[in-house]
C-alpha positions in Angstrom: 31.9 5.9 -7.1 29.3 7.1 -9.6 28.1 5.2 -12.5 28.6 6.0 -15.4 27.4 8.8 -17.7 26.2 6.7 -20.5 24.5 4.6 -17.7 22.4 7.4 -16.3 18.7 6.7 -16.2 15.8 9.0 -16.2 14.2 7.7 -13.0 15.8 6.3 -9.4 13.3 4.6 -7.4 14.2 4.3 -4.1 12.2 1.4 -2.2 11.3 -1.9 -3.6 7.9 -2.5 -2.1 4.3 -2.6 -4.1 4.3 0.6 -5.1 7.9 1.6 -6.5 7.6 -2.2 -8.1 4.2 -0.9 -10.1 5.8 2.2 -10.9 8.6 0.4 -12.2 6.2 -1.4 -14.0 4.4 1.1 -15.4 7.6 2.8 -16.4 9.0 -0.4 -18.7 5.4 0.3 -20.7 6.3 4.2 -21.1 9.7 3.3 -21.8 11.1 5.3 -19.4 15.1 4.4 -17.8 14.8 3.7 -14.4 17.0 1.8 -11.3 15.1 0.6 -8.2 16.9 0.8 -5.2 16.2 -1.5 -1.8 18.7 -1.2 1.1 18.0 -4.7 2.0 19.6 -7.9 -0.5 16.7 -10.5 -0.1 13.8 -8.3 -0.9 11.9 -10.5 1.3 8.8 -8.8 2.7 7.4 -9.1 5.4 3.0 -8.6 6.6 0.3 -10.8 6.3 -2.4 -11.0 4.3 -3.9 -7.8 2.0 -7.0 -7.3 0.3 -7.5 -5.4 -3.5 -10.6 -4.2 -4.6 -11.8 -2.0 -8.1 -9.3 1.0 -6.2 -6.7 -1.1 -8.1 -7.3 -4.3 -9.8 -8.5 -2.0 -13.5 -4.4 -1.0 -13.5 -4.0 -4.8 -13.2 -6.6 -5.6 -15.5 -4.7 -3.2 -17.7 -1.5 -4.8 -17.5 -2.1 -8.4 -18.1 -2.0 -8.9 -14.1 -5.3 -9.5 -12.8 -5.8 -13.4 -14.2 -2.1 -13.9 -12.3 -3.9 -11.9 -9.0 -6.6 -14.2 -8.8 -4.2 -17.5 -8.8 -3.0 -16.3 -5.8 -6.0 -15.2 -4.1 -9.3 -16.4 -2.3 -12.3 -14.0 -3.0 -13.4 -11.8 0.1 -17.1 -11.3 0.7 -17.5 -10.1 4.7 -15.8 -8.7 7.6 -17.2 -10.6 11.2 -16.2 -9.4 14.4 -16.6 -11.3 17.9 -15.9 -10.6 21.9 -12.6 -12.2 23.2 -15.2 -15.2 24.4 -16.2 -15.6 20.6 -19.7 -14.1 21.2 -20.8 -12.3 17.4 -20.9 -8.7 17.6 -21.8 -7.7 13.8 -20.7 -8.3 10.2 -19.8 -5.7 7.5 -20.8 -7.5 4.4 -19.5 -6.4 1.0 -19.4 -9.3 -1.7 -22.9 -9.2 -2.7 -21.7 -5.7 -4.7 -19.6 -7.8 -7.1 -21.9 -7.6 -9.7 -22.5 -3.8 -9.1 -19.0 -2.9 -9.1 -17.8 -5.6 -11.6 -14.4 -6.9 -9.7 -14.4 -9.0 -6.7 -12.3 -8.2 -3.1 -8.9 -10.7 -3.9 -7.1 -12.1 -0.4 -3.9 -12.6 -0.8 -0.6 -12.6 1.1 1.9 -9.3 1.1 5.0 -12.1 -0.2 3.1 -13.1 -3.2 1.7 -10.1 -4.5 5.2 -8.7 -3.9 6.7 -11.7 -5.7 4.2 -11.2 -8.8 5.2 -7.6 -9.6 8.8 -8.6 -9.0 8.5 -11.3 -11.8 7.7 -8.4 -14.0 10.8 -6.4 -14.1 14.0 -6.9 -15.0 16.8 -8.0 -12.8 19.5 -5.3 -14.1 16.8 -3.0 -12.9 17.5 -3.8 -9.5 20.1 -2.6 -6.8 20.0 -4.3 -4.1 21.8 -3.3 -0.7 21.9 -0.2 -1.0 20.8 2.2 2.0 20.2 6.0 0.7 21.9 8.5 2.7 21.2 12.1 1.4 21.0 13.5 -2.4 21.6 16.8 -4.2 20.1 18.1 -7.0 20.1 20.9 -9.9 19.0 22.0 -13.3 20.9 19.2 -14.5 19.4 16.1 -12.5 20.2 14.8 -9.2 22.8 12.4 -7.6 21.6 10.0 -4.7 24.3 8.8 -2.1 24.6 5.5 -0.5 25.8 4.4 2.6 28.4 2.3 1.2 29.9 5.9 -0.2 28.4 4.9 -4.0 25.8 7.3 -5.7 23.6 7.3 -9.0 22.9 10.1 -11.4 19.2 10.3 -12.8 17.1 13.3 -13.8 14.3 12.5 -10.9 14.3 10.8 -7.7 11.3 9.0 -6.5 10.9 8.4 -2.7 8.9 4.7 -2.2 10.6 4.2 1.0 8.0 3.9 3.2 6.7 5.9 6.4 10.2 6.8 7.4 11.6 7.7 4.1 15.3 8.4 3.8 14.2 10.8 0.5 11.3 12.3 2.7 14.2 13.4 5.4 16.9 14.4 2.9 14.2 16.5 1.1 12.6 18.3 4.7 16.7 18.6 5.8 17.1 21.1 2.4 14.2 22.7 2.5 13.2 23.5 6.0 15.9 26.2 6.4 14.6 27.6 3.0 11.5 28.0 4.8 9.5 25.8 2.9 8.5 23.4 5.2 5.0 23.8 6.8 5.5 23.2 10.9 3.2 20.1 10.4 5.6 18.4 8.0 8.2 18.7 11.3 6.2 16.8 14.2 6.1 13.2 14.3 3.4 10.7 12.6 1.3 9.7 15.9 1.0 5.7 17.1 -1.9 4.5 18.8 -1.1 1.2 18.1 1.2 -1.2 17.6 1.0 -5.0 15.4 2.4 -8.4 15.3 1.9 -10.4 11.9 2.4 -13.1 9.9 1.4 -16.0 8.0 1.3 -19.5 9.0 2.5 -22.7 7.1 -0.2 -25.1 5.4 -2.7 -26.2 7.7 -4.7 -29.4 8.2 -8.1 -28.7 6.9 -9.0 -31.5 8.4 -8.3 -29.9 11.6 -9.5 -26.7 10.7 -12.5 -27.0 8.8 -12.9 -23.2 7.5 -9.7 -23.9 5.1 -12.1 -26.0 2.7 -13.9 -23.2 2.3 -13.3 -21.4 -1.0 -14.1 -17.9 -0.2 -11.9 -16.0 2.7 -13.2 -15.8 5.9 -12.2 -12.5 7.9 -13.2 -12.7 11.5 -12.2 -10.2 14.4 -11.9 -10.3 17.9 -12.3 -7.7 20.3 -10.1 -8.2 24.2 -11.9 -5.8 25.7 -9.7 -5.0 28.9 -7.1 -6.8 27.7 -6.1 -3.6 25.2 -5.6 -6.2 22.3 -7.4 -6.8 19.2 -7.0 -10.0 16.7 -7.7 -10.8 13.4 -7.6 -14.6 11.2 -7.8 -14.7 8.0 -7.8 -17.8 5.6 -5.7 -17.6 2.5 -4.8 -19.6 -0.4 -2.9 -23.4 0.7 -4.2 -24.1 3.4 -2.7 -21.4 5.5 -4.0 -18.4 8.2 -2.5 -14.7 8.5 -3.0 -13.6 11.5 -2.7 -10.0 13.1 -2.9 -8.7 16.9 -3.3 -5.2 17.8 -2.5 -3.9 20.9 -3.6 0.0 21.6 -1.1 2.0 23.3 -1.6 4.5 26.3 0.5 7.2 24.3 0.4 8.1 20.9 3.7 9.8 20.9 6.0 7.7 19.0 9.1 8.8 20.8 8.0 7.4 24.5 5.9 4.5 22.6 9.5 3.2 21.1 10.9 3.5 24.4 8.5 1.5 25.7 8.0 -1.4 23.2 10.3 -4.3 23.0 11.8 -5.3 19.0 13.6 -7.9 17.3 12.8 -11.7 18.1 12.5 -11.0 21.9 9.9 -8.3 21.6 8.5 -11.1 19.4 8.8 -13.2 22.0 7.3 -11.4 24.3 3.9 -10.5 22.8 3.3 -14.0 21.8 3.6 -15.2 25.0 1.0 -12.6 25.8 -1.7 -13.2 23.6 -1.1 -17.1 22.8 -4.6 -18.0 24.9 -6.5 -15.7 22.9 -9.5 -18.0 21.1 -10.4 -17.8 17.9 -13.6 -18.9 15.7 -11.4 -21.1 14.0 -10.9 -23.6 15.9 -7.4 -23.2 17.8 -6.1 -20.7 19.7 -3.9 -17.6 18.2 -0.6 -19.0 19.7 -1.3 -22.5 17.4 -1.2 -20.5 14.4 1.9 -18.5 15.5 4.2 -21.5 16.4 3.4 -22.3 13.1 4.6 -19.4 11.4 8.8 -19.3 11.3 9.5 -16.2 13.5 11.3 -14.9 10.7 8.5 -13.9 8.2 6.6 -12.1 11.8 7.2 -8.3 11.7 6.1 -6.4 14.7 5.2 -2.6 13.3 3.4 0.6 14.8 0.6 2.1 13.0 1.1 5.3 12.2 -1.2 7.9 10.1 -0.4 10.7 9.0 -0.5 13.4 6.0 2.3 14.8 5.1 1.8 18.6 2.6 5.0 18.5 1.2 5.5 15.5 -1.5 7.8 16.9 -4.1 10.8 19.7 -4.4 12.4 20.2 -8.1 13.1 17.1 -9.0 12.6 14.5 -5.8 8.9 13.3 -5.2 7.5 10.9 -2.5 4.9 8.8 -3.0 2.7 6.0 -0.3 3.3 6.1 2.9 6.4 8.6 2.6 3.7 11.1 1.7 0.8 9.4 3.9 0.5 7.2 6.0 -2.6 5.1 7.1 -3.5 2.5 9.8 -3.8 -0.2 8.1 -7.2 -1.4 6.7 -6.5 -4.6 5.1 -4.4 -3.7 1.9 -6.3 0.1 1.7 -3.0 1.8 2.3 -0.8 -0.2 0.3 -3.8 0.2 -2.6 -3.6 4.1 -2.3 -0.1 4.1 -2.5 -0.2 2.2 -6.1 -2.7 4.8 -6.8 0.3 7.3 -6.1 2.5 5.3 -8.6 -0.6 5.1 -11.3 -1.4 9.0 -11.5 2.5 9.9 -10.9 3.7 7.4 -14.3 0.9 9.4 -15.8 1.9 12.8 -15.2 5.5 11.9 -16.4 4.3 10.7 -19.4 2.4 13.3 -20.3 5.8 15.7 -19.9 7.6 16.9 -23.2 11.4 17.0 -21.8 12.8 16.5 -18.4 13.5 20.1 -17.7 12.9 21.1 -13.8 10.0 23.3 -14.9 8.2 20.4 -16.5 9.1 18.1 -13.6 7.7 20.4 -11.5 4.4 21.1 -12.8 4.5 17.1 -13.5 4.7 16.6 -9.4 2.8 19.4 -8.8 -0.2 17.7 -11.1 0.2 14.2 -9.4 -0.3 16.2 -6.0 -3.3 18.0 -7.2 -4.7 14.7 -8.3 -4.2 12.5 -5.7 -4.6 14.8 -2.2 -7.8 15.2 -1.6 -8.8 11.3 -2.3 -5.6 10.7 0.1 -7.1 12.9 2.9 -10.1 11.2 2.5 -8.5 7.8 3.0 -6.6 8.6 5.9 -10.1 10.0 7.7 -11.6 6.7 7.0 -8.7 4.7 8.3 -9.3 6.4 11.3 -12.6 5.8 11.6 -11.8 1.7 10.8 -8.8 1.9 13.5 -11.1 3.1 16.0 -13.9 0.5 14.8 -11.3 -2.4 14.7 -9.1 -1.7 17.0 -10.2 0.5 19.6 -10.7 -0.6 23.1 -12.1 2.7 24.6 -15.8 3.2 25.8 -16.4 5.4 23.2 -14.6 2.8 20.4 -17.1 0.3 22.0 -20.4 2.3 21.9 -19.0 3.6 18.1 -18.9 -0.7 17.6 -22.3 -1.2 18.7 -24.0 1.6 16.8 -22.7 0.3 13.4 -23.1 -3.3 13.9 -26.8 -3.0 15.3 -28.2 0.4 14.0 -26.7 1.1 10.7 -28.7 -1.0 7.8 -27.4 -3.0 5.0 -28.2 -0.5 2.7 -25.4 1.9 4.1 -22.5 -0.3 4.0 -23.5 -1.2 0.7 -23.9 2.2 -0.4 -20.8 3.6 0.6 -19.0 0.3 -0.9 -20.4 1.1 -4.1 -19.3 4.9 -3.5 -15.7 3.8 -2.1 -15.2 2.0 -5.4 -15.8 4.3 -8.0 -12.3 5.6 -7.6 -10.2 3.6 -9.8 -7.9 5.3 -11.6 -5.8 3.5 -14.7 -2.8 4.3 -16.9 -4.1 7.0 -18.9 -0.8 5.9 -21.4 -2.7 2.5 -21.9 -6.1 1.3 -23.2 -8.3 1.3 -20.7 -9.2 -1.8 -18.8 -13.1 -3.1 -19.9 -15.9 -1.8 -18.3 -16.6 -4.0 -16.1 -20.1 -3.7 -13.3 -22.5 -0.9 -13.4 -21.2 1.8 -11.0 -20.2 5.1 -12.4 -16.9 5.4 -12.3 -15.1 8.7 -11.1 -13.9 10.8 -14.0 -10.2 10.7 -14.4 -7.8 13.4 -16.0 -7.1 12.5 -19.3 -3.7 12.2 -21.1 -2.1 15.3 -23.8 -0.2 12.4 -25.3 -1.9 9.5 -25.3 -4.7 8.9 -28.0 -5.8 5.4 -27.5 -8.8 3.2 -29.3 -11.2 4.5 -26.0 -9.9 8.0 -25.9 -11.8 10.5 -27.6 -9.4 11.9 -30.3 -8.6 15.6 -29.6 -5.9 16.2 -32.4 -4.3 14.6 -35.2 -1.3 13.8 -33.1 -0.1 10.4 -33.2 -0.7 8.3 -30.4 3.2 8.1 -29.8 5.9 10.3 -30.5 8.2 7.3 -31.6 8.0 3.6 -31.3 10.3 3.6 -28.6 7.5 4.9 -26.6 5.2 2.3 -27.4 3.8 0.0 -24.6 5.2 -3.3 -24.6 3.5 -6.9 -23.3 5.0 -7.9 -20.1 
């Protein structure tokens, strides 16, 4: 049954994770009607441990969040990666650039940084347990059906479902015979690898030392033959996330599926495989995994790839619906709240919700954000290989930039990586904060705020209604 009409908002956010929770967000400041929609009913996500830099804390700063960020965070200053007999290959050190770029790497796990943003927005705004089966649109709006036969009116439809988007399929299904779809959109994302997570319960630091430590530690090892790759991280309460890689012999996702073992027996089964593995901190990988509850462990492929087609009339993707990286330690989950950031301000910046405006509002976001996206994804690439490739040319590649490549050059491109920030162009703008010169952001039509530089004699909102309110 449909709701409502009165009931009908602007925006239907399909996909409660980070980055449909910040657009949400960033939609209560605009003032903008919106339902989010999450197939599941606990919310409860799953991963490990993630990693923000200046890419995104200046939207938090912005908001009110960052102070909350930091409770919940250890500060990250170096990456160190051994051999599977704990032997030190290198170190990519980045925490000396605080200063320079004037916010600090923030460690955290995925379930509280979830749980922050969540805090933030209301709970009418959610709809829980509801799986998206297909949508149709028109001048009008569009309609989103569920599997439990319900559906929602709104006037856009925002895909934050993830790397395999129900919206991204609906939208391909109705355009490909329209010939719309570039063949690359069709093929699958490819899988070189595939990752067990999770985080474990409080530790003894008396046991384990590095826990009194009040900066992260990040070390990596490398299996060599074994194909498998492991990472420990130290995180706020005492606790370790933990990750293991394993590279696959195919990257075709098809055969690697029918090849890979799920659920708590595939679980099962990799633990039991890597549960010797050593690490630096003082226990063996399978400690800290019998002390994580196999419920919070997720077992994932990593895909990458970059999709051309994010938006059609009035549906839009955005994160890893639109691209997907390996993961880098929080990078793709940062880019895809850089999705939501540049998307709320294209919206904003639209006078009426006509499908011509919607359009050239998508069709601005997309401009915006795909080049810097493509850039990502070629870097992810470049750190999968680095981190977790087990090849003889991922091992020369390891030895090169951990013996050959100076200081200066990680620090350089750190410095380089971070300029990118960009903030809610419908908000004052977060302080200036380190010395590095910041990449230039498009600025809003609407929004004339006390660091704008004042264009017109508009006013800086069309009605109170619109005006940004404190979380």
């Amino acid at each position: 049954m449909s709701e409502k009409a009165q009931e009908r908002p602007k925006a239907l956010i399909i996909g409660a994770g980070l980055s449909g929770m910040l657009l949400a967000i960033l939609f209560e400041r605009q003032g903008i009607s919106y339902k989010i929609f999450e197939k599941t009913l606990d919310m409860k996500p799953l991963g490990s441990c993630m990693a923000f830099n200046a890419n995104i804390l200046p939207v938090l700063d912005q908001l009110g969040l960052l102070e909350e960020t930091k409770k919940i965070s250890l500060q990250g200053d170096r990456f160190d990666s051994y051999s599977s007999d704990l032997k030190f290959l290198g170190s990519i050190r980045f925490g000396h650039c605080n200063e320079n770029i004037g916010y600090p790497t923030l460690m955290f796990t995925r379930y509280e940084m979830h749980n922050l943003l969540k805090s933030k927005i209301p709970k009418e705004r959610f709809v829980l347990g509801k799986k998206m089966t297909s949508y149709s649109q028109d001048d009008d709006g569009v309609e989103v059906f569920f599997e439990d036969d319900s559906s929602y009116k709104g006037e856009i439809l925002i895909g934050a479902d993830g790397a395999y988007s129900s919206v991204r399929k609906s939208m391909y299904k109705q355009i490909e015979p329209l010939g719309l779809l570039p063949k690359k959109d069709i093929k699958d994302m490819k899988a070189a690898y595939i990752t067990m997570v999770g985080v474990s319960k409080p530790l003894d630091p008396e046991k384990y030392p590095i826990l009194k430590s009040p900066i992260s530690t990040t070390d990596q090892m490398m299996g060599g033959s074994s194909g498998y790759s492991w990472t420990t991280v130290t995180v706020t309460d005492n606790r370790v996330s933990w990750g293991v890689v394993l590279q696959l012999e195919t990257t075709d996702i098809q055969e690697a599926r029918a090849t890979c073992e799920w659920g708590e027996e595939g679980i099962r089964s990799m633990t039991n495989d890597v549960k010797d593995f050593k690490t630096t901190f003082g226990a063996t990988l399978g400690e800290f995994i019998e002390q994580t509850p196999i419920e919070t462990i997720s077992k994932v492929f990593l895909e990458e790839k970059m999709f051309e087609t994010w938006y059609h009339n009035r549906v839009v993707l955005i994160g890893d619906a639109c691209h997907k990286f390996l993961p880098s330690v929080g990078q793709g989950a940062m880019n895809a709240m850089q999705d939501s950031v540049v998307l709320a301000n294209t919206l904003f910046d639209i006078e009426d919700y006509t499908t011509k405006n919607i359009v050239a509002a998508f069709k601005d976001y997309r401009q915006q954000r795909y080049n810097y996206a493509q850039y990502e994804i070629g870097k992810s690439t470049l750190m999968g290989r680095l981190s977790y490739g087990q090849g003889w040319i991922d091992r020369i590649l390891r030895h090169i930039v951990f013996n050959f490549v100076p200081q200066f050059i990680f620090t350089r491109q750190v410095l380089s990586d971070t300029a990118y920030r960009p903030q809610a162009t419908f908000l004052p703008r977060a302080p200036k904060r380190g010395t590095v010169s910041i990449a230039p952001q498009k600025p809003s039509k609407r929004y004339l705020g006390p660091n704008e530089i004042e264009t017109s004699r508009s006013k800086r909102f069309r009605s109170k209604k619109e005006m940004p309110v404190a979380l």
